[in-house]
PDB file of N, CA, C and O in Angstrom:
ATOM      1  N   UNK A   1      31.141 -92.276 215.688  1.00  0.00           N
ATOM      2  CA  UNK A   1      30.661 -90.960 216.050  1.00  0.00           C
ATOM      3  C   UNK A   1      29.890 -90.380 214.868  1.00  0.00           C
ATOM      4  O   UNK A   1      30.560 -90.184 213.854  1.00  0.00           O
ATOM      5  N   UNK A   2      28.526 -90.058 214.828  1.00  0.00           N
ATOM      6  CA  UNK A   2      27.711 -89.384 213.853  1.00  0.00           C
ATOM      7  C   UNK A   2      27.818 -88.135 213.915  1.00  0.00           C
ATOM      8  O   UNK A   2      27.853 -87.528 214.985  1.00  0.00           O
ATOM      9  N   UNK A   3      27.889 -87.545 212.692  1.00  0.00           N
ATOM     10  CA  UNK A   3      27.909 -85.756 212.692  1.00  0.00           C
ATOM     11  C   UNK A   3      26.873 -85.070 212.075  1.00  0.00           C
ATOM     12  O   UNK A   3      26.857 -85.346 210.875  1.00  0.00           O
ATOM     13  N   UNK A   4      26.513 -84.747 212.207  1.00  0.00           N
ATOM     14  CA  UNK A   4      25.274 -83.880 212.270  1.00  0.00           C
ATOM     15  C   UNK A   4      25.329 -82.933 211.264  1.00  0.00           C
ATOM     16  O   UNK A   4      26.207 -82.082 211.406  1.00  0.00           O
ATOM     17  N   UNK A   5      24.482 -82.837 210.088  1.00  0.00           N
ATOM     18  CA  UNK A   5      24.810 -81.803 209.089  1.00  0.00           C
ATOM     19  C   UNK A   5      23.514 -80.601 209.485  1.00  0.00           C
ATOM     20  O   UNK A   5      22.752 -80.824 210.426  1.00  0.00           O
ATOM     21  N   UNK A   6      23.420 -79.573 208.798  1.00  0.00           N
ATOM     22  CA  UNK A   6      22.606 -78.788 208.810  1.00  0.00           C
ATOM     23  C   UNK A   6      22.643 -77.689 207.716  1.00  0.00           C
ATOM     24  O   UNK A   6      23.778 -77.450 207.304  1.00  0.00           O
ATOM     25  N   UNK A   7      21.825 -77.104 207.263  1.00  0.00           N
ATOM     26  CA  UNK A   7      21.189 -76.935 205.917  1.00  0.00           C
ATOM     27  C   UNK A   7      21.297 -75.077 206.516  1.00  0.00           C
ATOM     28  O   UNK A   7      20.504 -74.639 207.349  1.00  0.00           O
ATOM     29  N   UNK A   8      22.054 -74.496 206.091  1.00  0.00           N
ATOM     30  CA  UNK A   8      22.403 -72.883 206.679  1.00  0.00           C
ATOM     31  C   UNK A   8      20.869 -72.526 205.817  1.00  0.00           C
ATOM     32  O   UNK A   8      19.991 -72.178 206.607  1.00  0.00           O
ATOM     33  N   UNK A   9      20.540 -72.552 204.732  1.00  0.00           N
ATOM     34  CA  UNK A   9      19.581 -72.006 204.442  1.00  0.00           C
ATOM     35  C   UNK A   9      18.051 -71.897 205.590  1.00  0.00           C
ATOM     36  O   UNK A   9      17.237 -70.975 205.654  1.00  0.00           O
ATOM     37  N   UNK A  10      18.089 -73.275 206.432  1.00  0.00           N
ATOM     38  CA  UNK A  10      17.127 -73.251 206.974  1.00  0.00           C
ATOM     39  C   UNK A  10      17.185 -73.110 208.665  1.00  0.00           C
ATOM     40  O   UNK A  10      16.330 -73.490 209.465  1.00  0.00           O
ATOM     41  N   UNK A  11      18.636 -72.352 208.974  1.00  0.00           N
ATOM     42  CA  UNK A  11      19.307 -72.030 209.931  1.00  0.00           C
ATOM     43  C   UNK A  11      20.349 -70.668 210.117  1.00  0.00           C
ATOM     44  O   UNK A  11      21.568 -70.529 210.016  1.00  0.00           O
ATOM     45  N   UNK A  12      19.260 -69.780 210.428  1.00  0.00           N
ATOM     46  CA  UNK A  12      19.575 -67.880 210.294  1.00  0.00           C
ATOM     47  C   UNK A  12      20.826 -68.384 211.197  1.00  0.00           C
ATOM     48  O   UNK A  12      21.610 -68.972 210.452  1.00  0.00           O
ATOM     49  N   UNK A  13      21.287 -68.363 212.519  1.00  0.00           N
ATOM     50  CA  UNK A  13      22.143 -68.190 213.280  1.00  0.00           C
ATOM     51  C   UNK A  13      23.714 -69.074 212.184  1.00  0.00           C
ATOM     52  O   UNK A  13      24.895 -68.774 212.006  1.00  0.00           O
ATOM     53  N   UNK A  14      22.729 -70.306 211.675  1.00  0.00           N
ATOM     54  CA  UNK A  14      24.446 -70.736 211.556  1.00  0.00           C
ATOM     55  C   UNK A  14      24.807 -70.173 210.015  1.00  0.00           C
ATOM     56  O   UNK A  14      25.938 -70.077 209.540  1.00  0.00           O
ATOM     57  N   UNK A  15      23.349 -69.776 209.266  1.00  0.00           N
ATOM     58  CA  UNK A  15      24.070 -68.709 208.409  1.00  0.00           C
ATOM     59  C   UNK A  15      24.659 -67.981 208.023  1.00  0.00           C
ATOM     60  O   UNK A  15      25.389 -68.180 207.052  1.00  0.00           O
ATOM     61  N   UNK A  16      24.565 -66.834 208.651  1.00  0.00           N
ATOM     62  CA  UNK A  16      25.631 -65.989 209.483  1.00  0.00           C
ATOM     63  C   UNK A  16      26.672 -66.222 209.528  1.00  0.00           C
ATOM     64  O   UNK A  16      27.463 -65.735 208.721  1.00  0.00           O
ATOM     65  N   UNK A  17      27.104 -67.198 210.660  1.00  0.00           N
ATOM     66  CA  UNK A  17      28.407 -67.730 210.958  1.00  0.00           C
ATOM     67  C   UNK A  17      29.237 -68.096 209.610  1.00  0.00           C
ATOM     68  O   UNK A  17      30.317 -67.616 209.266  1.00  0.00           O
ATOM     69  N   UNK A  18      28.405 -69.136 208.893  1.00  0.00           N
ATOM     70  CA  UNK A  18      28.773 -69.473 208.147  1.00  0.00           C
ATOM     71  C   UNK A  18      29.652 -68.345 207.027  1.00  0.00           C
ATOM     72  O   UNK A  18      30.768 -68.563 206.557  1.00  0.00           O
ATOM     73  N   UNK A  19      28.806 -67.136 206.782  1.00  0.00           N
ATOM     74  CA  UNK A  19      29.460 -66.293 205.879  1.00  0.00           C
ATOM     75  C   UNK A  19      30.225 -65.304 206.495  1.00  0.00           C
ATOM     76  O   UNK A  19      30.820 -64.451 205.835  1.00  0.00           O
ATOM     77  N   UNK A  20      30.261 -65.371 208.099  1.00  0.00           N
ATOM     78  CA  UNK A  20      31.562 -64.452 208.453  1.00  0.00           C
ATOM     79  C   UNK A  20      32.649 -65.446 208.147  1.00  0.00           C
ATOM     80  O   UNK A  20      33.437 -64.994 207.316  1.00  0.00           O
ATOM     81  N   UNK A  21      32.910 -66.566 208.530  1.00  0.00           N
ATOM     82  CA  UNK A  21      34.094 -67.931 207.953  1.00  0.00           C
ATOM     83  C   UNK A  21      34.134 -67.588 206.701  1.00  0.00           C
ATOM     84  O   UNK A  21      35.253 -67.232 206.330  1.00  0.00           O
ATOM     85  N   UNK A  22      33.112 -67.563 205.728  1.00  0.00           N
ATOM     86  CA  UNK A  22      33.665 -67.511 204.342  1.00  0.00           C
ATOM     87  C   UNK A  22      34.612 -66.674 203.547  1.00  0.00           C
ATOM     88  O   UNK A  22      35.436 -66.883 202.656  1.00  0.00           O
ATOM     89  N   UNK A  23      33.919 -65.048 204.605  1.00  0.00           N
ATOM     90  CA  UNK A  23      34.595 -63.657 204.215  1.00  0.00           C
ATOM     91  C   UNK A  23      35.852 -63.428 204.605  1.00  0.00           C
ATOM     92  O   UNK A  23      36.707 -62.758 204.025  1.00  0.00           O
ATOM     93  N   UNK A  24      35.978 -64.393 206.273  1.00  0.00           N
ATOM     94  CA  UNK A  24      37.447 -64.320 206.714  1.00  0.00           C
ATOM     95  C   UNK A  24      39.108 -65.256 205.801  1.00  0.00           C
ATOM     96  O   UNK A  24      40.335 -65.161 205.841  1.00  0.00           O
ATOM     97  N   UNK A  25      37.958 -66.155 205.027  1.00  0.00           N
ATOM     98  CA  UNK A  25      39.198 -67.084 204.451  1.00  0.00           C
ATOM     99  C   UNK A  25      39.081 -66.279 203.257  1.00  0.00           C
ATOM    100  O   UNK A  25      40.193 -66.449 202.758  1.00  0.00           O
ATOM    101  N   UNK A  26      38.564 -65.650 202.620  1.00  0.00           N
ATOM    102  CA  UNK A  26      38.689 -65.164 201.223  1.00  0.00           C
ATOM    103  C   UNK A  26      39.122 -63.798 201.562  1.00  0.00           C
ATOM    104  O   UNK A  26      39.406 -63.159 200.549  1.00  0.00           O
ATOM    105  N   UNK A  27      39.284 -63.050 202.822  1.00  0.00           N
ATOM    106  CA  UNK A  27      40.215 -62.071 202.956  1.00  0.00           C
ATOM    107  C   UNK A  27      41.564 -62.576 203.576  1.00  0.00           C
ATOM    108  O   UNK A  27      42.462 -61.768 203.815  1.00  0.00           O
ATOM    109  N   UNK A  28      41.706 -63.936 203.838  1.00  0.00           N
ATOM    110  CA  UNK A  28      43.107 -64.278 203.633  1.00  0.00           C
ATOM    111  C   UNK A  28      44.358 -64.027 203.034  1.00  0.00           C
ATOM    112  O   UNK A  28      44.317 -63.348 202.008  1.00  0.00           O
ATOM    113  N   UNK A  29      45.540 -64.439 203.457  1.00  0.00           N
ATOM    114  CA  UNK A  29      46.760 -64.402 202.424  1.00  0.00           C
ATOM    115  C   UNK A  29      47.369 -65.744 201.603  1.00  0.00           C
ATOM    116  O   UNK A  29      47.846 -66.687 202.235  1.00  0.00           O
ATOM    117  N   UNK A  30      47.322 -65.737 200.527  1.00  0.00           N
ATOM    118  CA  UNK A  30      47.066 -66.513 199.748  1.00  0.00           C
ATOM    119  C   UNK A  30      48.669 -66.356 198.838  1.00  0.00           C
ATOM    120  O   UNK A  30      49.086 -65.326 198.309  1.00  0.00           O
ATOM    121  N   UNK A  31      49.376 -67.760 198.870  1.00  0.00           N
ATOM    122  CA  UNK A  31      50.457 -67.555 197.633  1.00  0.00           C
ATOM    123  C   UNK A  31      50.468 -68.596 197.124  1.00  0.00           C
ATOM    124  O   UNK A  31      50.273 -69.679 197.675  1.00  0.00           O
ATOM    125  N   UNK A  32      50.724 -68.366 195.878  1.00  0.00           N
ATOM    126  CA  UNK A  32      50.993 -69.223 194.321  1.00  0.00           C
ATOM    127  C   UNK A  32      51.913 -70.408 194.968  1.00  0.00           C
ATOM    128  O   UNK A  32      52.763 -70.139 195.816  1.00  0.00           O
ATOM    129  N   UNK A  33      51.615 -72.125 194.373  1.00  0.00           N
ATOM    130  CA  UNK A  33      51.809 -72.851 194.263  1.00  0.00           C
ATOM    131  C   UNK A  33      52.441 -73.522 192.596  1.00  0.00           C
ATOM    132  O   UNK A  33      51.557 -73.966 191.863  1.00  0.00           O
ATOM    133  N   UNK A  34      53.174 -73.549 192.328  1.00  0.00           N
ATOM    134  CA  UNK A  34      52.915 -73.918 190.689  1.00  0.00           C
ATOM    135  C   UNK A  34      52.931 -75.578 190.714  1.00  0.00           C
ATOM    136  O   UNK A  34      52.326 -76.122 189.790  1.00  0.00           O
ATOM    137  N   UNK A  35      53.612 -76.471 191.757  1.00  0.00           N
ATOM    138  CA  UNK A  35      53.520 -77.825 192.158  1.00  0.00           C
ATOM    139  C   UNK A  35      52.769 -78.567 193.490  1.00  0.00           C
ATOM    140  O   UNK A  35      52.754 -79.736 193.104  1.00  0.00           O
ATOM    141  N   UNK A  36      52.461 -78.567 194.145  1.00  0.00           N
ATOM    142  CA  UNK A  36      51.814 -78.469 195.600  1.00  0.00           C
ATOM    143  C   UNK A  36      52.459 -79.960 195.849  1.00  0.00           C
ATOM    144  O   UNK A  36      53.422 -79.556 196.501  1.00  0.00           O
ATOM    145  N   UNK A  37      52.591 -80.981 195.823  1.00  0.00           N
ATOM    146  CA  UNK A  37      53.557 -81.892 196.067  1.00  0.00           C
ATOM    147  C   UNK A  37      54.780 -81.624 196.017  1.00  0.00           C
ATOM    148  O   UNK A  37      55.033 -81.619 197.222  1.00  0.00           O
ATOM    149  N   UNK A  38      55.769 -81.387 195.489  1.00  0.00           N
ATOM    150  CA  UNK A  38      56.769 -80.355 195.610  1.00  0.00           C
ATOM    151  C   UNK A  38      57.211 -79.419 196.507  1.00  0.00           C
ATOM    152  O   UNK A  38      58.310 -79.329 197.053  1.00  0.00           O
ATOM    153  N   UNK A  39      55.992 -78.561 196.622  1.00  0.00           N
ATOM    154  CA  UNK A  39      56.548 -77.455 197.042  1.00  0.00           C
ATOM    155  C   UNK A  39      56.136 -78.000 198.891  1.00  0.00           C
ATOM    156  O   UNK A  39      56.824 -77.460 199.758  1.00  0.00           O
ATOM    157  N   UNK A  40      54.935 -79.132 199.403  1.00  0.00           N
ATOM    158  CA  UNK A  40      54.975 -79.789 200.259  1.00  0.00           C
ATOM    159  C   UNK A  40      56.032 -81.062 201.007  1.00  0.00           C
ATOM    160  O   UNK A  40      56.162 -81.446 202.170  1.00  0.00           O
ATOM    161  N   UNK A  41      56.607 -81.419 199.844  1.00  0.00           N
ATOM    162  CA  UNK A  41      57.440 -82.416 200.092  1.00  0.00           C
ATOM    163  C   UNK A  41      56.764 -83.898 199.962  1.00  0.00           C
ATOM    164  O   UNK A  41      57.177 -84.935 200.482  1.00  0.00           O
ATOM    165  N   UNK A  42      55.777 -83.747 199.250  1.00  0.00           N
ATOM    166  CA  UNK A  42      54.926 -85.084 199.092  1.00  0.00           C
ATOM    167  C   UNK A  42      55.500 -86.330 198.138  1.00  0.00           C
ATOM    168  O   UNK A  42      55.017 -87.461 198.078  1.00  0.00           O
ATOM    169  N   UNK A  43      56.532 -85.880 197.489  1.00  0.00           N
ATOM    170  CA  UNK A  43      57.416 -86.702 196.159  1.00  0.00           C
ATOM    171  C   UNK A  43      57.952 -87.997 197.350  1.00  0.00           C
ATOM    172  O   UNK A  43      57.710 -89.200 197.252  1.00  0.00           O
ATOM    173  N   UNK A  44      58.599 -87.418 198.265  1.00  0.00           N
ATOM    174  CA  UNK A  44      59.326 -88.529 199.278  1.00  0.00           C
ATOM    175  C   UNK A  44      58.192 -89.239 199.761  1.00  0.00           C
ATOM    176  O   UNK A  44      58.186 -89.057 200.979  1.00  0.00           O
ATOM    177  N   UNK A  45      57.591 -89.686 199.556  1.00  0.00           N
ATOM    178  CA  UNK A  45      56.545 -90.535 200.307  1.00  0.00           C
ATOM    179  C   UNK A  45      56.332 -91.773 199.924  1.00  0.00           C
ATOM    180  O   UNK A  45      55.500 -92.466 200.510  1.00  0.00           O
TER     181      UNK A  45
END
């Protein structure tokens, strides 16, 4: 299956889109990790 990239600079509509997604994850909730394997359970693997 090929995926198709596209270049937001040279695409107003998916520009846009693109920076309402950006604004929505960076107004996210976000908490501290100090191990991320750990605190995932990735050690047992």
């Amino acid at each position: 299956m090929a995926v198709k990239s596209f270049n937001v600079d040279e695409e107003p509509e998916l520009k846009q889109e693109y920076l309402e997604k950006i604004e929505r994850i960076c107004k996210g909730k976000f908490r501290k990790v100090n191990n991320f394997s750990e605190e995932f359970g990735l050690n047992e693997l």
